[in-house]
MARKEVO-251847 format. One record per residue (C-alpha): residue number from 1; residue in one letter; x, y, z. Coordinates in steps of 0.05 Angstrom, whole numbers, always signed. Each point is the difference from the previous one (the first is absolute). Example, Ala and Ser with C-alpha at 12.3 -4.5 7.8 and 13.67 -1.06 7.14 Angstrom:
2
PT,1,a,+246,-90,+156
PT,2,s,+27,+69,-13
//
This chain:
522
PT,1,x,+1578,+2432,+1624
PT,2,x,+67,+36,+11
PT,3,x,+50,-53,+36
PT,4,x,+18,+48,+55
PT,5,x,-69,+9,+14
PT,6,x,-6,-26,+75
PT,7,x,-44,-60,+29
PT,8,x,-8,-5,+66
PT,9,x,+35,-57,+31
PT,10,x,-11,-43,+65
PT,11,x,-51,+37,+40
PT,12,x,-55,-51,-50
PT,13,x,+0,-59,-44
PT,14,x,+49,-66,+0
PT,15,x,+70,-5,-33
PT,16,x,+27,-51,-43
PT,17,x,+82,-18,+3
PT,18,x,+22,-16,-73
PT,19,x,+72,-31,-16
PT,20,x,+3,+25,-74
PT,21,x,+38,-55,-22
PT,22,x,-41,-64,+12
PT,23,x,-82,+48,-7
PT,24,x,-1,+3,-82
PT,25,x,+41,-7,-55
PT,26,x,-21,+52,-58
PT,27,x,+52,-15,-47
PT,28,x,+11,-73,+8
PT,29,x,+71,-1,+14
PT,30,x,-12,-42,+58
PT,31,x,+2,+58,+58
PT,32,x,-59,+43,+27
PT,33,x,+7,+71,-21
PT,34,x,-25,+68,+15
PT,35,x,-53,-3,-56
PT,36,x,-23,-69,+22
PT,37,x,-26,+37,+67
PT,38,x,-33,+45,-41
PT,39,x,-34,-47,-47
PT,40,x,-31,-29,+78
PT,41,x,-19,+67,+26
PT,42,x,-77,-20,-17
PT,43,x,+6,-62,+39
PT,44,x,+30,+37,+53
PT,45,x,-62,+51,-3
PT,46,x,-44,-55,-2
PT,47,x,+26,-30,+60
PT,48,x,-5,+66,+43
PT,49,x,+76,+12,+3
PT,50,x,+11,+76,+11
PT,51,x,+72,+4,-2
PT,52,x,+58,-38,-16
PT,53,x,+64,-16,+21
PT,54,x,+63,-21,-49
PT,55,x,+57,-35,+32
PT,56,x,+69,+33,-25
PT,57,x,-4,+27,-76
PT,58,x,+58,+37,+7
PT,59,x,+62,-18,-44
PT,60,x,+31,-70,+27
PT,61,x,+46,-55,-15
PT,62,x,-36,-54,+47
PT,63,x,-75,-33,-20
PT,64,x,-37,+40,+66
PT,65,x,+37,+64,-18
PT,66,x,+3,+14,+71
PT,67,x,+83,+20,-11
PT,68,x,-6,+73,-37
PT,69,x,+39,+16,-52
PT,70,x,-34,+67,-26
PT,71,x,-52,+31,+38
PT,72,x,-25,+40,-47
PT,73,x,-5,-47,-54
PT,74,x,-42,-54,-17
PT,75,x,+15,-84,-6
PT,76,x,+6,-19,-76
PT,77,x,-25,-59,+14
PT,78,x,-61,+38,+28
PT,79,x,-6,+51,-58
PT,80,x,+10,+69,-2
PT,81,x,-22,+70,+36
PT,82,x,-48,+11,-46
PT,83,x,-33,-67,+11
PT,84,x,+1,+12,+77
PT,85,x,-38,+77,-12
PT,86,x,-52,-37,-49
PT,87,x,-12,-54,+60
PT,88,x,-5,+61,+49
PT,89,x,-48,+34,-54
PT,90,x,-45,-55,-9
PT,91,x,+4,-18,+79
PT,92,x,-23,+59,+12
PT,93,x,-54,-1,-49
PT,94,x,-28,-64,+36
PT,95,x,+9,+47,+73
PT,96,x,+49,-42,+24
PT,97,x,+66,+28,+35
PT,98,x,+70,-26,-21
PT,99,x,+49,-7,+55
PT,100,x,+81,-27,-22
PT,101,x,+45,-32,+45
PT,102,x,+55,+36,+21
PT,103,x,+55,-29,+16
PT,104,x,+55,+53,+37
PT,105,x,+32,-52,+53
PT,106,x,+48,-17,-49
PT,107,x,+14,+1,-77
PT,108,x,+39,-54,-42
PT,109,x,+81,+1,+2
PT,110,x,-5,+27,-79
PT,111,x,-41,+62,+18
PT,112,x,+52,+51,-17
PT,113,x,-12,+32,+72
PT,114,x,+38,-65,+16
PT,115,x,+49,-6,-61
PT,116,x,+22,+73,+20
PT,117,x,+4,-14,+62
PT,118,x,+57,-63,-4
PT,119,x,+46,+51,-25
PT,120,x,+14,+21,+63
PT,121,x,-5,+47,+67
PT,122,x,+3,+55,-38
PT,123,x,-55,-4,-49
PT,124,x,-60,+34,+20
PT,125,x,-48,-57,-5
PT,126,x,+48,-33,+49
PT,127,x,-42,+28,+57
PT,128,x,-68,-24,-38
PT,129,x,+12,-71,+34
PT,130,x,+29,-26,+72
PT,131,x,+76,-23,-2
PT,132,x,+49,-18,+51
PT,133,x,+66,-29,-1
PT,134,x,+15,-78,+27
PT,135,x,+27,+33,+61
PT,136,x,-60,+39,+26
PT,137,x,-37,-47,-16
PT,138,x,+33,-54,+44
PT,139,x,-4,+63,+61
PT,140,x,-78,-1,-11
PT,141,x,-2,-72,+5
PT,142,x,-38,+2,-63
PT,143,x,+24,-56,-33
PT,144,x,-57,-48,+16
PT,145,x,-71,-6,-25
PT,146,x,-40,+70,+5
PT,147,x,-42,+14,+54
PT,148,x,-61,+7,-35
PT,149,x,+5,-64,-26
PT,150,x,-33,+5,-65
PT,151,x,+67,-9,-33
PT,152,x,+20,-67,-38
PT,153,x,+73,+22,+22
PT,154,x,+47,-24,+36
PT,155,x,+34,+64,+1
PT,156,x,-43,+55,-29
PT,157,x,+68,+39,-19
PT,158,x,+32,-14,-61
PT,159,x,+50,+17,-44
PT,160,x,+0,+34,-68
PT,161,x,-1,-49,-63
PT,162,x,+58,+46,-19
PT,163,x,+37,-17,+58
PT,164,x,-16,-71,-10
PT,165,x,+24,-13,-57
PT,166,x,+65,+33,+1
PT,167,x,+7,-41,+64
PT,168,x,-15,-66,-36
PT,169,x,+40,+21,-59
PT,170,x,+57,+6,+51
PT,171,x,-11,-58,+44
PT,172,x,-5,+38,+63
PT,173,x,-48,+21,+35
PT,174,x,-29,+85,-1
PT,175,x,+48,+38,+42
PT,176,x,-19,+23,+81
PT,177,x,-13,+64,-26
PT,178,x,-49,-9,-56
PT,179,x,-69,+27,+17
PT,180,x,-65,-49,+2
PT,181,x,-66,+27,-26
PT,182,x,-63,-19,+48
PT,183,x,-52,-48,-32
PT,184,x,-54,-24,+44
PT,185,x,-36,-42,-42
PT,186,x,+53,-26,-49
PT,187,x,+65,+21,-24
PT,188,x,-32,+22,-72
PT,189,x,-45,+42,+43
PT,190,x,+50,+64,+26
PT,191,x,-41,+41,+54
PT,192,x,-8,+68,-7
PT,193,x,+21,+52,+43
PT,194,x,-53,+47,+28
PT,195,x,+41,+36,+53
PT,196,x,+28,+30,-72
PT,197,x,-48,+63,-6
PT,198,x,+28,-5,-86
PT,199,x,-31,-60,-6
PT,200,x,-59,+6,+35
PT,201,x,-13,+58,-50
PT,202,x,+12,-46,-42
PT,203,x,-63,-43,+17
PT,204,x,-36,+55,+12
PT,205,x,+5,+17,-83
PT,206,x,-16,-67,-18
PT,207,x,-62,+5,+41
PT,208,x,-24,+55,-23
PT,209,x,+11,-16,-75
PT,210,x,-49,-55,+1
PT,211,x,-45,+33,+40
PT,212,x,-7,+59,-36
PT,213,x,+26,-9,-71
PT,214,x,-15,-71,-19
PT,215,x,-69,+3,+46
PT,216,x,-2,-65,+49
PT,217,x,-36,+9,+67
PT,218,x,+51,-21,+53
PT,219,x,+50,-49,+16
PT,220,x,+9,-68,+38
PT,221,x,+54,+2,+39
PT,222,x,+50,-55,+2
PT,223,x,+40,-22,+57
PT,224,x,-19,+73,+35
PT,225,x,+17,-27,+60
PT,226,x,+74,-15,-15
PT,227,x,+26,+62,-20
PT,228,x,+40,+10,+70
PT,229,x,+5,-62,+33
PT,230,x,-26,-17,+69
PT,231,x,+29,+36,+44
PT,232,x,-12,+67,-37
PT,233,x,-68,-5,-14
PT,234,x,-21,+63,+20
PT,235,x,+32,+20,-60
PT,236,x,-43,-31,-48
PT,237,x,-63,+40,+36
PT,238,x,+32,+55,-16
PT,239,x,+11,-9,-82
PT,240,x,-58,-31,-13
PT,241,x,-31,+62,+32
PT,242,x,+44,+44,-39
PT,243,x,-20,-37,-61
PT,244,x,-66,-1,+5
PT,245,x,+0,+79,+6
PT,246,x,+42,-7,-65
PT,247,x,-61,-41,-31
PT,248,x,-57,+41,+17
PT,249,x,+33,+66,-22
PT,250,x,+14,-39,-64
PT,251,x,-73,-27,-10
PT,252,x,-49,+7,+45
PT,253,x,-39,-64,+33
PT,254,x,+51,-38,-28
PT,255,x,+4,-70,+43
PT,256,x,+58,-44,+31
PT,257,x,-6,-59,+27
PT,258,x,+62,-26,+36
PT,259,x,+28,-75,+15
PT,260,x,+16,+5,+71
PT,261,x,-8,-60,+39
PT,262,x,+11,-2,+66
PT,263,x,-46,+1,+62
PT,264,x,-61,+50,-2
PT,265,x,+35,+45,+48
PT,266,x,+62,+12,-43
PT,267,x,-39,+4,-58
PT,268,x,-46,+61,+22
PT,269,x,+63,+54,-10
PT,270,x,-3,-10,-67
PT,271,x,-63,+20,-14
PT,272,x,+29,+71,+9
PT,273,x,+14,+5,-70
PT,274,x,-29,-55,-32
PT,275,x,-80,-12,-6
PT,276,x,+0,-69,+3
PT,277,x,+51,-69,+18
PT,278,x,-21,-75,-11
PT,279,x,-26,-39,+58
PT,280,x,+50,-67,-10
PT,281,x,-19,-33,+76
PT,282,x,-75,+9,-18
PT,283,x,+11,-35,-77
PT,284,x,+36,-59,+69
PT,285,x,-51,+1,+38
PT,286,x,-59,-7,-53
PT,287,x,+34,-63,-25
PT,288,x,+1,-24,+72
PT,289,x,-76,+18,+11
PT,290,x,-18,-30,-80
PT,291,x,+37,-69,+17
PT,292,x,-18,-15,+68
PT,293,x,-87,+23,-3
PT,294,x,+4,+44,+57
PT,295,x,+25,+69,+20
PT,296,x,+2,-8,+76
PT,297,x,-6,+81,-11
PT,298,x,+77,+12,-11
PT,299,x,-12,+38,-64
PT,300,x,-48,+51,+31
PT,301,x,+41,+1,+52
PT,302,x,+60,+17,-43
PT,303,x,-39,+46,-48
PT,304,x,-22,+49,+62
PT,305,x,+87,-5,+26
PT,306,x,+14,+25,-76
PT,307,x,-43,+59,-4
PT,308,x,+7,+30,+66
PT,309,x,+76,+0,-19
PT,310,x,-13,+33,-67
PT,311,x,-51,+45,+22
PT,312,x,+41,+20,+59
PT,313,x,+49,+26,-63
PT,314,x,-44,+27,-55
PT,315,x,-72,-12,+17
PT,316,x,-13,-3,-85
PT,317,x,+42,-66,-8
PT,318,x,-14,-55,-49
PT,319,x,+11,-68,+15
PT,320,x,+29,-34,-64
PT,321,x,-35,-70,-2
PT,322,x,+27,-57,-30
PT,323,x,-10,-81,-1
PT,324,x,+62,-8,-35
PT,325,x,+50,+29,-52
PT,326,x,+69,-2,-50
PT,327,x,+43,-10,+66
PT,328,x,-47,-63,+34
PT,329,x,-36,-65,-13
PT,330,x,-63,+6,-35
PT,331,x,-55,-6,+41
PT,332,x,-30,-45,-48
PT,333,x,+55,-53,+19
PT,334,x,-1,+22,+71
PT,335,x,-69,-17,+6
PT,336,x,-1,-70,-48
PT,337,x,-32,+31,-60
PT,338,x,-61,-14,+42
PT,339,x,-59,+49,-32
PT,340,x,-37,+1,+66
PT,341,x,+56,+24,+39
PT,342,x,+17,+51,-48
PT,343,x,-68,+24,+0
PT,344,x,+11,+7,+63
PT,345,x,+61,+36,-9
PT,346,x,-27,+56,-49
PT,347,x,-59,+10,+47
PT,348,x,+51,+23,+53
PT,349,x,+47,+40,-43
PT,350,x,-61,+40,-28
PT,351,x,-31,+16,+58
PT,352,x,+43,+7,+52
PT,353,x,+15,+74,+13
PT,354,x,+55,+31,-52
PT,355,x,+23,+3,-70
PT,356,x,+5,-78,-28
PT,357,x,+51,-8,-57
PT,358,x,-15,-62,-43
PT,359,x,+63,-33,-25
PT,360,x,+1,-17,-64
PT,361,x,-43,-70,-19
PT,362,x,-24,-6,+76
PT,363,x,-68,+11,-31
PT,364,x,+11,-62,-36
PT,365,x,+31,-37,+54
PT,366,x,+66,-9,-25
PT,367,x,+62,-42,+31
PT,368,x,+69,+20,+15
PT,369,x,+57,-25,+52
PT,370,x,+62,+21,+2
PT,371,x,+54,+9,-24
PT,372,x,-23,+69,-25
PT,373,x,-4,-10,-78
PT,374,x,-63,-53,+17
PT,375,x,-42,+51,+39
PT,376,x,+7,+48,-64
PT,377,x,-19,-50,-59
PT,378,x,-55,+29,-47
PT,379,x,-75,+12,-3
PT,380,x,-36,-55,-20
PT,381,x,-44,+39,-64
PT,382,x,-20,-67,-17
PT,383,x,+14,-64,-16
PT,384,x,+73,-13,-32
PT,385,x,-7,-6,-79
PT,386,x,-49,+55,+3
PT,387,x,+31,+52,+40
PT,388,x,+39,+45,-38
PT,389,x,+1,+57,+54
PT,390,x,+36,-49,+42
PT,391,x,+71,+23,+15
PT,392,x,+55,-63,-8
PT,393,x,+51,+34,+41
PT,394,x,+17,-60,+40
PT,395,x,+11,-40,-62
PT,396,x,+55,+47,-16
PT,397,x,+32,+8,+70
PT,398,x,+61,-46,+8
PT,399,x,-23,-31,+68
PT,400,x,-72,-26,-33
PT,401,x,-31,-28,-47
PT,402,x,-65,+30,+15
PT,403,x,-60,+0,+52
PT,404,x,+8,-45,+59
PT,405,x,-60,+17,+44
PT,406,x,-51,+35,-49
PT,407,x,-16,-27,-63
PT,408,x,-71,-15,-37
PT,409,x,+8,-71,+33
PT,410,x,+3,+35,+75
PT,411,x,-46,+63,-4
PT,412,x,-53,+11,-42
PT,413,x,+10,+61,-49
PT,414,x,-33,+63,+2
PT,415,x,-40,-22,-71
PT,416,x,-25,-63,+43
PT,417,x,-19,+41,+69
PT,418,x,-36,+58,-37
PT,419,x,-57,-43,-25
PT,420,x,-7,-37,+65
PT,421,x,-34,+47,+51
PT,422,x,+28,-50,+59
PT,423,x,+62,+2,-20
PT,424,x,+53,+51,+48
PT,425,x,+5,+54,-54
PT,426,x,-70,+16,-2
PT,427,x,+6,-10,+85
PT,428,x,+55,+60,-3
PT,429,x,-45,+35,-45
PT,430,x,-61,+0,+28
PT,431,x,+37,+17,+70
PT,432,x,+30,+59,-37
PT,433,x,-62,+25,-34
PT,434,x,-30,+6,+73
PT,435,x,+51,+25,+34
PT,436,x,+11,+62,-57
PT,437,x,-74,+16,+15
PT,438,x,+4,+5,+79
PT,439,x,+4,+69,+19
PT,440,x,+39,-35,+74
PT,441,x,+37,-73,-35
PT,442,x,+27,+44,-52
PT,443,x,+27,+51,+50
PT,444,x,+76,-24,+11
PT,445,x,-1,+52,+59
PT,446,x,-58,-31,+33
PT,447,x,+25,-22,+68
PT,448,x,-13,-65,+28
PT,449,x,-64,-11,+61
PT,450,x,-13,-59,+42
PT,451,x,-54,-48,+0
PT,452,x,+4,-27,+63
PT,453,x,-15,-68,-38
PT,454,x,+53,-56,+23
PT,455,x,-12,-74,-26
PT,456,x,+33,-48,-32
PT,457,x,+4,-3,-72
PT,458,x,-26,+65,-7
PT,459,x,+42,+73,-13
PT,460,x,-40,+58,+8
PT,461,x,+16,+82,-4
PT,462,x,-30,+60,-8
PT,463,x,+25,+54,-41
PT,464,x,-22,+77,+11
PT,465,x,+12,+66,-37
PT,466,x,-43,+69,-12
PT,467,x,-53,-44,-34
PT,468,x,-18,-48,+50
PT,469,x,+17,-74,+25
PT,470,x,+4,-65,-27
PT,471,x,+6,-66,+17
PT,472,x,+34,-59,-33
PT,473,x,-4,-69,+27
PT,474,x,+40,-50,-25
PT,475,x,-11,-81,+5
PT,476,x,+73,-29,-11
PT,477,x,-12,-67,+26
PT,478,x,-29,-62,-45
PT,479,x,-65,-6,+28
PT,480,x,-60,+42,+2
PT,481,x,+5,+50,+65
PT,482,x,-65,+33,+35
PT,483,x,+28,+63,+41
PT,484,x,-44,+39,+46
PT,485,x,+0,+77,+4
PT,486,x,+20,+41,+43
PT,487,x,-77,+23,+36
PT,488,x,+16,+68,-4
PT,489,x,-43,+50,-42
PT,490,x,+47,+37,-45
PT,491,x,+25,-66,-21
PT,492,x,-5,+0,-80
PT,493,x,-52,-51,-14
PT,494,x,-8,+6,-80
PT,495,x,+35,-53,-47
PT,496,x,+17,+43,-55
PT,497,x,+55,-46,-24
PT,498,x,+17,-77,-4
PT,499,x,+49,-40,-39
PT,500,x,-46,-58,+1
PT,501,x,-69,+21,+8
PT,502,x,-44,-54,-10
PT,503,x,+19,-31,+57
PT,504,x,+14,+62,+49
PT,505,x,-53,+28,+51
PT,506,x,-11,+50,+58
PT,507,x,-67,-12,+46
PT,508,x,-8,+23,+65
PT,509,x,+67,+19,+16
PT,510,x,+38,-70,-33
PT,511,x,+45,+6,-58
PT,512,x,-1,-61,-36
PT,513,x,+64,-11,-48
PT,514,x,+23,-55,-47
PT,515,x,+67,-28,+7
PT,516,x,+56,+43,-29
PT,517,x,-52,+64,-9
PT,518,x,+3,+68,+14
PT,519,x,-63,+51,+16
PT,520,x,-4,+73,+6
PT,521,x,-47,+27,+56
PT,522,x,-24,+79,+0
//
């Protein structure tokens, strides 16, 4: 299949989040490559994946590559371009979409945007990042931490290394009237300029090189909401708009999915140019709902506040679902490692209306706290001595010497789980398998309906498109639940799915569910 053939992404199917570095190691050098995804693109198939996400390939000088150097090339450590086209190729094969992380917030301080534009106020990539002198900023009162306050900052304005060093070299300190650059995040991390038309052409080319000369399907979106800060954010409505005009004209039904995370409301705008954003408070408030047994019905509740503020926007929106991901604890660690609870926890994320993206080893139940390099170790292919597809990368990193959280001792490898049909891989995959074959579960535009059912323990929610309604009712308490239906007589009243059948029933009206089960009603 030609790589720039197109898959449809996001409308169907579930997503997987891969951080290349710590999936598989194809060449045994210690680090997870490009080919090592491709040498798992059966597993993914076999799992029911139908599209893909890779954290930052591009060019980098820091382990998560999320500091660019070269946009347009590809990491060595990661292999080469034609490596990425053959894993496109053979995605593609396997009908499942390839999305790449794009990360335009910022780029590293060696991209040569950057180096260029130290030289000074007359170089034209001056204008390709945000600079002010000591003095204005003092007048802004801009000195102190960044309103947005996603910044590890102090002072999110900085000055050049240049200017620096020649300062430390002379014992003094830079001079009133040498310009700072702007970093949000981290003074490595210089923020681009998009009030500079030249470089948003810039981004523009990028985009459309990928999309339409290498072949992926779309982008993820880093930090989308931090391109203007606060106070301007009526400004980042209007590029991602322009951008996603940029996209489509470039490849048609190609998908973004933005990281914006703020309150439903102020999330909705952005849905003007972008098909889909991640649900963050929902990945809260599930934890909340897993840990304590009972919903108390804040997440319908919350569910039916999000979608009238998308819809209200762009009545096609996807909601991007997630339990956890590179940026936050694992939810296997959130929840204890405890498998019932994160059966509990996949039965949500795969039924509850929108497009679920699987991070990387949650199938497994993998553990990870912060700091961030422990949330990103690798998969577990199997246990230690015979696992050559596991990447080392930790062993090699200066602050580790190795797993902390999951090892073969911790979590059971994939080799282990496959063979025992209780274990949570075959829980995700027989979740998955179903949910691919509903004509309404697999619908990540299917909007969410209410059951009118309201009892303890119990989390229950329609979901309705073109093809009809169904029911899921959910048992996230410990103990076995009996929950009476609603009397009325379009009610659906067929059990056509249940993650523990043997001891799940519906007679005259009671739905009987085991502890920490999950039923689907049509």
């Amino acid at each position: 299949m030609n790589p720039l053939t197109h898959i449809p992404v996001g409308g169907t199917g579930v997503h997987y989040e891969i951080f290349v570095r710590a999936f598989c190691d194809s060449n045994r050098d210690g680090i997870g490559d490009l080919n090592g995804v491709t040498s798992k693109l059966d597993y993914l198939q076999d799992l029911g994946i139908k599209a893909i996400w890779l954290m930052p390939i591009n060019t980098s000088g820091t382990y998560h590559k999320y500091d660019v150097t070269d946009y347009y090339g590809i990491d060595p450590e990661y292999g080469t371009l034609a490596d990425f086209r053959r894993l496109i190729d053979e995605a593609h094969q396997r009908g499942i979409a390839v999305l790449m992380d794009l990360v335009i917030h910022h780029t590293s301080l060696q991209h040569h945007w950057f180096q260029e534009a130290c030289k000074g106020p007359d170089n034209p990539y001056r204008q390709f990042y945000k600079w002010l002198t000591p003095a204005e900023i003092k007048r802004q009162n801009l000195a102190t931490r960044d309103i947005t306050a996603d910044s590890d900052e102090r002072n999110p304005w900085h000055y050049p290394p240049t200017a620096d060093k020649a300062a430390r070299r002379n014992r003094e300190r830079p001079t009133a009237d040498t310009e700072q650059y702007y970093g949000m995040f981290w003074s490595g991390m210089p923020d681009l300029n998009f009030d500079h038309q030249p470089m948003r052409e810039e981004i523009y080319k990028i985009a459309r090189y990928w999309l339409s000369e290498v072949g992926v399907d779309g982008f993820r979106l880093d930090a989308a909401r931090h391109l203007y800060r606060e106070a301007e954010e009526p400004k980042n409505h209007q590029f991602w708009e322009e951008f996603g005009q940029v996209v489509q004209q470039a490849k048609p039904g190609a998908h973004l999915v933005g990281e914006v995370w703020t309150r439903p409301a102020r999330v909705a705008p952005y849905f003007r140019g972008l098909q889909a954003n991640f649900n963050f408070d929902l990945a809260l408030e599930l934890i909340d709902v897993i840990r304590r047994g009972d919903d108390r019905g804040d997440v319908i509740a919350f569910l039916h506040d999000v979608q009238s503020a998308y819809g209200s926007v762009n009545p096609e929106f996807i909601d991007g679902l997630i339990l956890s991901n590179h940026d936050q604890n694992r939810i296997g660690s959130m929840l204890g490692g405890d498998l019932n609870k994160l059966n509990v926890a996949a039965n949500l994320l795969l039924t509850l209306p929108g497009n679920p993206y699987l991070y990387y080893g949650e199938e497994l139940g993998m553990l990870g706290m912060k700091p961030d390099e422990f949330i990103r170790e690798p998969f577990l292919w199997n246990i230690g001595k015979h696992d050559p597809d596991r990447a080392r990368w930790l062993a090699l990193a200066p602050f580790g010497r190795g797993a902390r959280y999951s090892t073969s001792r911790t979590v059971r490898p994939l080799a282990q789980q496959q063979t025992d049909p209780d274990s949570l891989f075959n829980h995700y995959k027989r979740l998955i398998a179903f949910r691919n074959s509903h004509a309404v579960l697999n619908d990540n535009r299917s909007r969410l309906s209410f059951t009118g059912i309201r009892q303890k323990g119990i989390v229950a929610f329609g979901r309705t498109n073109d093809a009809g309604e169904v029911w899921t009712v959910h048992n996230v308490s410990g103990t076995s639940v009996e929950v009476m239906l609603p009397p009325e007589s379009n009610v659906p009243d067929q059990l056509v799915f249940a993650t523990k059948p043997a001891g799940t029933s519906l007679t005259d009206g009671t739905l009987t569910l085991p502890a920490h089960s999950m039923t689907v009603l049509s």
